[in-house]
PLY file of the C-alpha trace (Angstrom):
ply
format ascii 1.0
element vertex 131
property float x
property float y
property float z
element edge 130
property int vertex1
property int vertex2
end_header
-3.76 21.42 -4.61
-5.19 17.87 -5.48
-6.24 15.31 -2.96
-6.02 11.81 -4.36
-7.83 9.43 -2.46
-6.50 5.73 -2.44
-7.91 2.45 -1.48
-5.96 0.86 0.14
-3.28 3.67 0.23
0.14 2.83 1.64
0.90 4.94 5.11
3.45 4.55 7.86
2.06 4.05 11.52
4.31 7.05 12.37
2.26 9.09 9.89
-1.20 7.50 10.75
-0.66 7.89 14.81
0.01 11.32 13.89
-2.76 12.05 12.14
-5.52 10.38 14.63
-4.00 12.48 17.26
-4.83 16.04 15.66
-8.31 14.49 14.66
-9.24 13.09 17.86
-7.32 14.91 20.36
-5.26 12.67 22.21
-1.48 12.52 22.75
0.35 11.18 19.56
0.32 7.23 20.32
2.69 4.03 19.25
0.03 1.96 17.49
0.99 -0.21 15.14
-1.63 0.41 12.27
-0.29 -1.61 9.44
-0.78 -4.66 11.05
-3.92 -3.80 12.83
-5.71 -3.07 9.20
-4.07 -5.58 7.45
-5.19 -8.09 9.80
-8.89 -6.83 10.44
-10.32 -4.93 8.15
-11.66 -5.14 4.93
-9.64 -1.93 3.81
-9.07 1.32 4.59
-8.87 4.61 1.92
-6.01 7.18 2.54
-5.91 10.80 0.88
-2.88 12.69 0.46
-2.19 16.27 -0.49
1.33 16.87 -2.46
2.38 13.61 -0.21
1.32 13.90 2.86
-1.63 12.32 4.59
-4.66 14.31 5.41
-7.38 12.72 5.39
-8.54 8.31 6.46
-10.96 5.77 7.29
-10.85 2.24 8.01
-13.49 -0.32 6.99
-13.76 -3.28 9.17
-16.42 -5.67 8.23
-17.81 -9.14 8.78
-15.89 -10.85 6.30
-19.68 -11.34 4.46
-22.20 -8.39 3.68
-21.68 -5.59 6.34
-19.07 -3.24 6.23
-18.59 -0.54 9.05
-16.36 2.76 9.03
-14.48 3.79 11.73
-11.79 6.06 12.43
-12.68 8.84 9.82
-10.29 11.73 10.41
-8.85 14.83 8.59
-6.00 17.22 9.38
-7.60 19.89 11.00
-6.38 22.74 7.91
-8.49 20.30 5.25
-11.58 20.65 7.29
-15.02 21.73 5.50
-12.97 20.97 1.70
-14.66 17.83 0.59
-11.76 15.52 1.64
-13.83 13.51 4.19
-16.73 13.31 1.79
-14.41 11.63 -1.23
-12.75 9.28 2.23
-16.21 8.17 2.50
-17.42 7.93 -1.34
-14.04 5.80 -1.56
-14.72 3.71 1.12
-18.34 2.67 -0.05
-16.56 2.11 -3.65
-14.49 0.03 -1.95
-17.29 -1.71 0.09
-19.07 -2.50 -2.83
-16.80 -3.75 -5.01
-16.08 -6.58 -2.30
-19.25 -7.21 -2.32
-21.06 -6.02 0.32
-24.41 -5.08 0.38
-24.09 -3.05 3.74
-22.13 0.14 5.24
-22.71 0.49 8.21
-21.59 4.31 10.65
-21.87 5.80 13.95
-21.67 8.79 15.13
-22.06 11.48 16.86
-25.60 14.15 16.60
-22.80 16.62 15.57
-21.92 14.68 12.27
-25.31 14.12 11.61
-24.79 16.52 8.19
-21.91 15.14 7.31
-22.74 11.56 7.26
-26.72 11.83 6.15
-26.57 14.92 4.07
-23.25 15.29 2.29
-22.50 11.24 2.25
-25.52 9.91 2.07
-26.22 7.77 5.03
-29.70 7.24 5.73
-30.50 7.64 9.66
-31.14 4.55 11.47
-31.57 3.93 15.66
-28.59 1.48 16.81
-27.43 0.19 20.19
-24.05 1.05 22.26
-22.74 -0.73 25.33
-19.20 1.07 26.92
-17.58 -1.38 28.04
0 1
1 2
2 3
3 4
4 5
5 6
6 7
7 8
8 9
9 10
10 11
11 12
12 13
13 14
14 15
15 16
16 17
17 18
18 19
19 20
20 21
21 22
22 23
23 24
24 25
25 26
26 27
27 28
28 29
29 30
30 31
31 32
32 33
33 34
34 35
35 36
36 37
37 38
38 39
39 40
40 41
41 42
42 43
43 44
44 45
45 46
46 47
47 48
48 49
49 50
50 51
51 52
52 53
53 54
54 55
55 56
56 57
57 58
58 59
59 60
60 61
61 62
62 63
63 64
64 65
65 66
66 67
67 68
68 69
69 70
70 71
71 72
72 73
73 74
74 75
75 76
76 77
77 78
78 79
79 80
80 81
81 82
82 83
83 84
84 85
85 86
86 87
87 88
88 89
89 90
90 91
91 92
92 93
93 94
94 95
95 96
96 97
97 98
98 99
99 100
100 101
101 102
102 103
103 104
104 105
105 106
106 107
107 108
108 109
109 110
110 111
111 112
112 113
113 114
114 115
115 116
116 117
117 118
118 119
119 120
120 121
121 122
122 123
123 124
124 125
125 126
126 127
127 128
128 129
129 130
């Protein structure tokens, strides 16, 4: 089966809170995504698989040159098939043809492959304060 990915992409917060639940392991929430993206971010790429959604990511930015991803999930069955690594290669399309000249990521040591060696990220040292 195909995966299309879409900048962009339409989605239903019903479908979306759904989604970030399997990925991140939390109880399915009532967050209303639609307005959250279309209000802060820069855009956001979708991919579907005969309809439904499998795979997102969200690009927030500065409104100038930096772009950041967050959120990057997949359904769980679509794991380790190349559908977060054409999310990404959408989103830095996307990125780019705003005209940014930075993407920016974090994550965890354990994505370390995924986001230097399959996408492309080089490694940098950043800050984090939980607050």
């Amino acid at each position: 089966m195909t995966i299309s990915c879409a900048w962009r992409g339409p989605f239903t917060d019903d479908e979306l809170n759904l989604l970030h639940a399997e990925g991140f392991g939390h109880p399915v929430l009532e967050i209303g995504w639609s307005a959250r993206l279309h209000r802060h971010s820069l855009g956001w790429v979708c991919a579907r698989q005969s309809g439904d959604l499998v795979g997102f990511v969200n690009v927030a930015w500065d409104g100038g040159l930096h772009a950041f991803l967050l959120d990057t999930v997949v359904a769980g069955a679509r794991h380790r098939t190349g559908v977060g690594r054409e999310l990404v290669a959408a989103a830095v399309a996307g990125a780019r043809a705003a005209g940014c000249e930075w993407l920016h990521v974090d994550f965890e040591e354990r994505l370390r492959p995924f986001y230097v060696e399959a996408c492309g990220f080089d490694p940098t040292e950043a800050g984090l304060v939980r607050l």
